[in-house]
Every structure is written in C-alpha cells, then in structure tokens.
N, C-alpha and C positions, 0 to 999 in steps of 0.2 A: 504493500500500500504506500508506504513513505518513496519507494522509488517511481512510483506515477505519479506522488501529485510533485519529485523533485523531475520529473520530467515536463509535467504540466504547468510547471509553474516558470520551468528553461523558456518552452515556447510563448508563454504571456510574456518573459521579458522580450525574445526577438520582436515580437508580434507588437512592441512598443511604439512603432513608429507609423503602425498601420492602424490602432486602436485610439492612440491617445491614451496619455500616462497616466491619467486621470481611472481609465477602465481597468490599470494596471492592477493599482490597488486597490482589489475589489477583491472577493471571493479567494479561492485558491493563489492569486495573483498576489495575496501577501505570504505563502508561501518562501521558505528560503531557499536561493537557487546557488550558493555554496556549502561548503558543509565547515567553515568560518563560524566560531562560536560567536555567539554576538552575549558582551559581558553587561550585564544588567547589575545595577546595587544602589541599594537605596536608605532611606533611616530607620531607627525600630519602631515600625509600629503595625501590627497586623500582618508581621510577615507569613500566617498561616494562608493565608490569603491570597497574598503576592505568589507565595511558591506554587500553591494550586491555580492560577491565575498561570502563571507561566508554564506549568506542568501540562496546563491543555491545549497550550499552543504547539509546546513541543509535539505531544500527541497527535493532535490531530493536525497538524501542520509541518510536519516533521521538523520541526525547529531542533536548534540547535542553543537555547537562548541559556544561560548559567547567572542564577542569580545569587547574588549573598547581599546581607545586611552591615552596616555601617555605624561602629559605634564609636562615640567619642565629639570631638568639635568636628561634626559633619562638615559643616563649610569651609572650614578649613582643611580639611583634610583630600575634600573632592577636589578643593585649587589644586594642592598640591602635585595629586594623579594629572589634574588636565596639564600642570605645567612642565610637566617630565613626560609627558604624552603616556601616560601606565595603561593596561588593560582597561579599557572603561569605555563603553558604547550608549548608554541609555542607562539615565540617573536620574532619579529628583532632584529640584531644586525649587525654590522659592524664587518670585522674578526678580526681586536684587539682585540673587545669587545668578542666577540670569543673567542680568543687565553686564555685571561684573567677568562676568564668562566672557559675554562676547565682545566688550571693549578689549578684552585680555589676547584676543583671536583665537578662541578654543574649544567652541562652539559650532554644530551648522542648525541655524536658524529652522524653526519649523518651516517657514517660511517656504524653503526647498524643498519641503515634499509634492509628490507632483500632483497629489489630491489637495491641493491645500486649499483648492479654490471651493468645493463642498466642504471643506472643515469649517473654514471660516463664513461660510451662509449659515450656518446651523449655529453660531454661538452669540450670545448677546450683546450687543456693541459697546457698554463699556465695559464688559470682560475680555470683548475683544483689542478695545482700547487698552487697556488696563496690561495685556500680555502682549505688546506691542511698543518693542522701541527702535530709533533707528527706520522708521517706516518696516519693521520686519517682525512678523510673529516667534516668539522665542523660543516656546515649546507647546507640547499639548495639556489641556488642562488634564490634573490630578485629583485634585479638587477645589474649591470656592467656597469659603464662608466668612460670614463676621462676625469679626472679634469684638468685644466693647459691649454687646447686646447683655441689658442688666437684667438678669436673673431677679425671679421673686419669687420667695416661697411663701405660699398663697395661707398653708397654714399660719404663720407669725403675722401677715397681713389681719386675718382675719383679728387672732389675737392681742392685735393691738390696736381694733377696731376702725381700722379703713377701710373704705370699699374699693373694688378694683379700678373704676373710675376715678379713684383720687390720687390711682397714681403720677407723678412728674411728667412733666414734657420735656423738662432741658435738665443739663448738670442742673446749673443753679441753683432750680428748684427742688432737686433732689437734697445737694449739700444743705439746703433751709430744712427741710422738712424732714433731716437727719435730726434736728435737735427737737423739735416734736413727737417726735417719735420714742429718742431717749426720756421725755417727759412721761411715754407713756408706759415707761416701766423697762425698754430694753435700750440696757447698756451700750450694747455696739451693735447698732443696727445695719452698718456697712463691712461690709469685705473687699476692700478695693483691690485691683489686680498690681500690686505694686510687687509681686514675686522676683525674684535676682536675675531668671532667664531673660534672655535679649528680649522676648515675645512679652513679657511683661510690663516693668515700671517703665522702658521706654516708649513699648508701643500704649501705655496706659496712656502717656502724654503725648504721644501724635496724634491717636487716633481719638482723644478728647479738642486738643487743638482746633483737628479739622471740625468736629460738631457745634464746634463756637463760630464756623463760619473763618478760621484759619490757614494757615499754612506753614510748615519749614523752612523751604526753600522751593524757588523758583524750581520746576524740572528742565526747562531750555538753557535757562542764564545761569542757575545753579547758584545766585545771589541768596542771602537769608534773607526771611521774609519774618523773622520774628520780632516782636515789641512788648516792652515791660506795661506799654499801657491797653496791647490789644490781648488779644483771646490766648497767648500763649501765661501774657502776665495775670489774665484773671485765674487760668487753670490753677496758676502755680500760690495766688493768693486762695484757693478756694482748699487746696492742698493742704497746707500751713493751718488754715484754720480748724479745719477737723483734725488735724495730728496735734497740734499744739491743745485743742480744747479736749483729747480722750476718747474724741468718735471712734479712732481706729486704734484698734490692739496692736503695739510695737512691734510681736514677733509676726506682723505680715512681710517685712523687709527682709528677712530669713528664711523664708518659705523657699521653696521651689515650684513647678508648680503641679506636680504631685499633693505636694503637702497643700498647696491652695483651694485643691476638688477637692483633697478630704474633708478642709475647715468649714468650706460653702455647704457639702452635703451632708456634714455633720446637725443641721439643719438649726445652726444658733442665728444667724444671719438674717435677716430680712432682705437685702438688694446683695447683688456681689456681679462683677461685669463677668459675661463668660465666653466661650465662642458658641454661635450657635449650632453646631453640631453636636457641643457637649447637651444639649437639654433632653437628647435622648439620653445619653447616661442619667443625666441628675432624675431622672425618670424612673430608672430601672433602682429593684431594691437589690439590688446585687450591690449596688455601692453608694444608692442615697438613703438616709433617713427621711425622709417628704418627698421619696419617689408617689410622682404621680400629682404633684402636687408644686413644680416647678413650671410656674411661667416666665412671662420676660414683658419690660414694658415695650408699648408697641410705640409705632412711630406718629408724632402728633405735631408733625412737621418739622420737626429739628434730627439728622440721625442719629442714630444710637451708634458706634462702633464705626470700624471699617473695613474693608474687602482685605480679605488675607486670601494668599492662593500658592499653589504647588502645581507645577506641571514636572512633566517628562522631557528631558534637555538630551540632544544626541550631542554627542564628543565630536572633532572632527581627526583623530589623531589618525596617524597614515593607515589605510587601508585601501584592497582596490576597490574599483568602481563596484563590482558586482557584492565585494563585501556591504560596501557602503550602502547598498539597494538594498540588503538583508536587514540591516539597522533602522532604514527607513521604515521598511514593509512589517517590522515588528513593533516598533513607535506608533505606526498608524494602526495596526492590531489591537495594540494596548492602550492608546490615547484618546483612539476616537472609536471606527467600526472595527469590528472583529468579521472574519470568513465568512459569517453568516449575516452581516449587513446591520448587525445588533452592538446597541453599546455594551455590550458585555461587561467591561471594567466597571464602568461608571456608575452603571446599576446596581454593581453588586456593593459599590462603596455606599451607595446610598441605603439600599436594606440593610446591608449591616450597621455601618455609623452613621448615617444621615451625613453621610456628605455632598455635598452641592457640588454643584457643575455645572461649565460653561456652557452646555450645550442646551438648547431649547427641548433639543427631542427628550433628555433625563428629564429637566425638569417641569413639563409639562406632559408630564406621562401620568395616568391613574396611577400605574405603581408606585411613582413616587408621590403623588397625593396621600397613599395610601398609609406609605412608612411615614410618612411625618406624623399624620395625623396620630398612627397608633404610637407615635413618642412624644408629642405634647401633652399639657395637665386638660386645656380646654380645647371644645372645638375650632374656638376662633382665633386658636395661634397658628393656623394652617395659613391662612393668609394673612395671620399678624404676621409673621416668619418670613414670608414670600415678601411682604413689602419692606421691612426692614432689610433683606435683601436686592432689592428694586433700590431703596436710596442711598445705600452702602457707597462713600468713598474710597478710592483707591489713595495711595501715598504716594504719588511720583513723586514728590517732590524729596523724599527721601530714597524710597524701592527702586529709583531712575536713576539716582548717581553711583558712580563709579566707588563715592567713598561711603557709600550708603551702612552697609556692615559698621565700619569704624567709627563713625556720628552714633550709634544705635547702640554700644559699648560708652561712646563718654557720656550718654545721655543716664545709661544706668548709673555710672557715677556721680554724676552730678546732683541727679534726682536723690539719692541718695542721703548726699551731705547736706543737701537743701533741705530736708528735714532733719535728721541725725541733728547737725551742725548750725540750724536755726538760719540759715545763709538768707541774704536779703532779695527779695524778688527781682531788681534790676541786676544787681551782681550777675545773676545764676542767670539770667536772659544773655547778658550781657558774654560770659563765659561761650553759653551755646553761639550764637553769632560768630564770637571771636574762633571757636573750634572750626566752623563751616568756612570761614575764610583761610584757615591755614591747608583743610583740607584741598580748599578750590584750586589754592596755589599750588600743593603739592602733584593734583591730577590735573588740573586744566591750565597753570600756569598764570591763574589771573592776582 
C-alpha cells in the first residue's frame, strides 16, 4: 500500500505543471515523495496527541514524519537549531518567535506553499493580519485565543450578592469595584495574572495597555508609543493601588503559572484574567473546585485581553527541492486540510482543549459550537466567547519586532520592582521607553 500511494503521489508531483500546484496538495498529493525524514518538535503540551496526530499521517500517508518534544527555554533553544541549521523541519512557534525567525533568514514563509491561496480564503482577516509580516504569511495557524478574558466564579459572585449584570465593562471599573467587594466580606477578591513567565506580568501589561485604547510601540516605525499620563501610566497607577492597598496576595509574583490555575481554581477568587481556552479546564472537576460554575465577563465595548497564537513554522535549512515539497505537503496536512479535505488537526484541538482557530470552517462548525458550549458554566458564553474573540487585539506593536522577546523579559523586570520597590509611575514608563530605544538602535540602527 505505502508503495502506490509513494508512487501516486511521484506522478501528482510531475503532473505539477499540468494540474496546478494548488490541486497538488490535495488528497494523496500530500503524500511524501522521498523517503527524507521530515523532523517535526514542538513544546510540552498534549504531546499524546501530536504523536497520534503524526502516527496517522505516517500511516496512512506513508510519511516519514519523526516527532519529539522540546523542553527547556523553547525559544531559545529552536534559535539556536535554526542558527546552526540542526535537524529541524516543522516546529511551533508563537508569531514573534516568527517575526524573529524570518528577519534572522531561517524560515520559509507559509506564504510559499503552493495552496496558500485556499488557506488564506478560509481564515479570518485579522488572524490573517495578525500572522502576516513583511507582506508574507509566516506559518499555519496552531491555535488562537485570548488571553486577559476575566474569569468569574459565578459561585463567590452570587455570595457576595451581585448579579451577573453588575459585572465591569472596563479595568477601571473592575479595580473600583474590587474595594466593594472587599467591603462585602472577601478579602482578595482578585487574582491578577502577574505570574514570573514571559506570558504573564508582561503580557498582563500589554494586553491591558491595549484595552485602554493603547499601544507599545509603533509596528512600522518601531518608535514607543508609551506615556506616564496615557493608558500605559493609568495601568501602572491602577496596579500600585490594589498592591499597595492588600487587594492582591504578594505571593502572586512567585507563582508560575501552574501555580496560578491552581490559586484561581482553588475557587477563593472572585475575577482572575485567564486564556480563554483555559475555561474549559476551570470547568472540569478534575482540576476546579467551581467547575461548572466559571464564566468570564463579556464584552460591553471595551476588550477584555488579547489575540495570542501559535502556528506551525517550516525551517529553511538545506535540503532538496523534492525534500522540501515533503515538508511542505506535511505543514499543509497538519496546519490546515488533511488527505481527506478535513481539518483534522484543528478539530481535534478544539474537542479536546477548546482551542480556537484561524480558520472559518473550525470555527463555525456545529462541532465546535458544540465543544464550547459543553465547556462553559452558561448558555450564553457560547457567543459571549465568540465575540470577545471577534474584538480581541493582536500586539504588533511588540509580536512585530525583531526585539520583541527581549522588551517582554525587561518588562517582567520592571513590572516587578515597580511594585516590590514602590518605583514611581513616570520613572518605570520612562525606563520602558528608554529600553525600546536602545533596542531600536541595536536592530534597526535608529
């Protein structure tokens, strides 16, 4: 069997020129037509998953695909392999880690595969934006959701007699209505995402920034765009105030963010920002106390959070032409349709974790209607979920730049001492500015 469809899939490449490349990858035509291992690795998470996910390509596509997991400073370490050219075909990455790949030349852009022009009709235009630098699609999506979306447990709401309608529209109003809440018997009614990992206190303060109607920096000019009297310096005022008045428990700064599911679904909490994919966990009593009983406030014109996402990045490290068609035809397997015209991947990420996806056809599927619905606490977070998705921001203005990673490291520091250390609002604006200027210099020369 594997030697008909590696013969059937020889003459869909000849038959390239007669078909159009587009027909190539389709069907058996994403077949491998060397027997060129193509090296797939990724980060830990649901590798039970990934392996059977790759196990049936191999199968029934006689692939050749060898996957393993990646532990340690991921990002760091995939630079490393792309910079020494190492084994490494098809990897995840986050679209900084992207954006940074391809300024590096280390990369070949989704952009090059010869279906790309049905990949990119099928996905939403600012996730298409959003995975899109350089005028060039970077990779395929992995997944898509947002971060920042504040969790409620609907049990402590009740108990401290709100109704779901009195929930916030903006920070602001949350950070006021944290001290009413304390009046009404509970001590720390927040769990802020201020945890030590990069995805944490940094992106706490981006992705709050942006919901004030903000920004970092320009993504073109790569100039900062932040000020101690605009929306970065009110965050950083609203911060100070709940740390310095006891809203928030100190040992959140020590957390990782392990330890930060545990705290939120240990169910002391009232609000706590989370990704929205986690609300299927905080759902399940396998690992919440008030599973079943986790909503999120919706959107009431201000967003909550912002677009966080993961795709599938190919290498471009030397290989032939015919290898490099194998690497393709297994990216597009995996990233978008599968042999049988089906998203395969994407579906199954979604029944399992509820992960989102770029593509229209996932998320406007009854199936995925389905899995959300049976992972929210009400019926109406199915399209609360969808819209706070609909107005989710992406970060160019940091996810764009070359020195995006290392802005995202001194902002954990920073954030840090600016509570710890009592630091003064302009200072600590002032600091970030100064950081984004020496970066600019060091990559762009300005």
């Amino acid at each position: 069997m594997k030697k008909v469809c590696w013969i059937f899939a020889v003459l869909l490449l000849v038959g390239t020129f007669l078909l159009g490349a587009e027909e190539e990858f389709q069907g058996m035509g994403l077949a491998p037509v060397t027997d060129e291992p193509v090296i797939f690795q990724g980060w830990q998470y649901r590798t039970d998953i990934v392996e059977d996910n790759v196990r049936r390509y191999n199968t029934e596509l006689g692939g050749h695909v060898i996957y393993s997991t990646i532990a340690g400073d991921y990002s760091a370490i995939m630079e490393n392999k792309l910079i020494i050219r190492a084994p490494l075909d098809v990897f995840y990455g986050h679209i900084y880690d992207a954006v940074r790949y391809y300024e590096g030349g280390w990369i070949i852009p989704a952009e090059e595969l010869p279906n790309i022009d049905a990949i990119k009709a099928d996905m939403y235009p600012s996730i298409l934006d959003a995975f899109t630098y350089d005028g060039k699609l970077l990779g395929l999506s992995y997944f898509t959701s947002v971060l920042g979306v504040v969790g409620v447990n609907l049990k402590l709401l009740e108990q401290v007699g709100m109704a779901f309608d009195e929930l916030p529209s903006t920070w602001d109003e949350l950070y006021d209505q944290l001290y009413e809440i304390r009046e009404r018997g509970l001590q720390h009614p927040f769990l802020p995402g201020w945890y030590v990992e990069q995805w944490g206190i940094p992106w706490a303060f981006i992705l709050e920034v942006m919901n004030r109607g903000g920004e970092i920096a320009d993504p073109e000019t790569h100039e900062p765009l932040l000020t101690a009297d605009g929306p970065a310096g009110d965050v950083l005022r609203d911060w100070k105030r709940i740390w310095n008045d006891g809203i928030v428990e100190r040992e959140v700064l020590s957390y990782k963010e392990a330890d930060f599911l545990e705290a939120w679904e240990s169910g002391k909490y009232l609000y706590a920002p989370t990704m929205l994919y986690n609300i299927k966990r905080h759902n399940d009593p396998q690992y919440s106390q008030f599973a079943g009983y986790c909503s999120f406030i919706p959107y009431k014109g201000q967003p909550w959070g912002m677009l966080d996402a993961a795709v599938y990045i190919m290498s471009n490290r030397p290989r032939s032409k015919a290898h490099t068609r194998d690497v393709m035809a297994f990216t597009s397997w995996y990233g978008y349709r599968d042999h049988e015209g089906k998203f395969f991947v994407a579906n199954r990420w979604m029944k399992e974790s509820m992960l989102f996806s770029a593509y229209r056809s996932v998320m406007e599927s009854p199936e995925t209607e389905a899995t959300i619905l049976a992972s929210v606490a009400r019926p109406e977070d199915y399209a609360a979920a969808l819209e706070l998705y609909e107005h989710a921001k992406y970060a160019a203005g940091v996810f764009n730049q070359i020195w995006g990673i290392e802005f995202q490291t001194f902002l954990r520091e920073i954030l840090h001492e600016f509570l710890l250390k009592d630091l003064p609002v302009e200072d600590t604006i002032q600091a970030m500015i100064d950081r984004i200027n020496e970066l600019n210099a060091l990559y762009y020369g300005k």
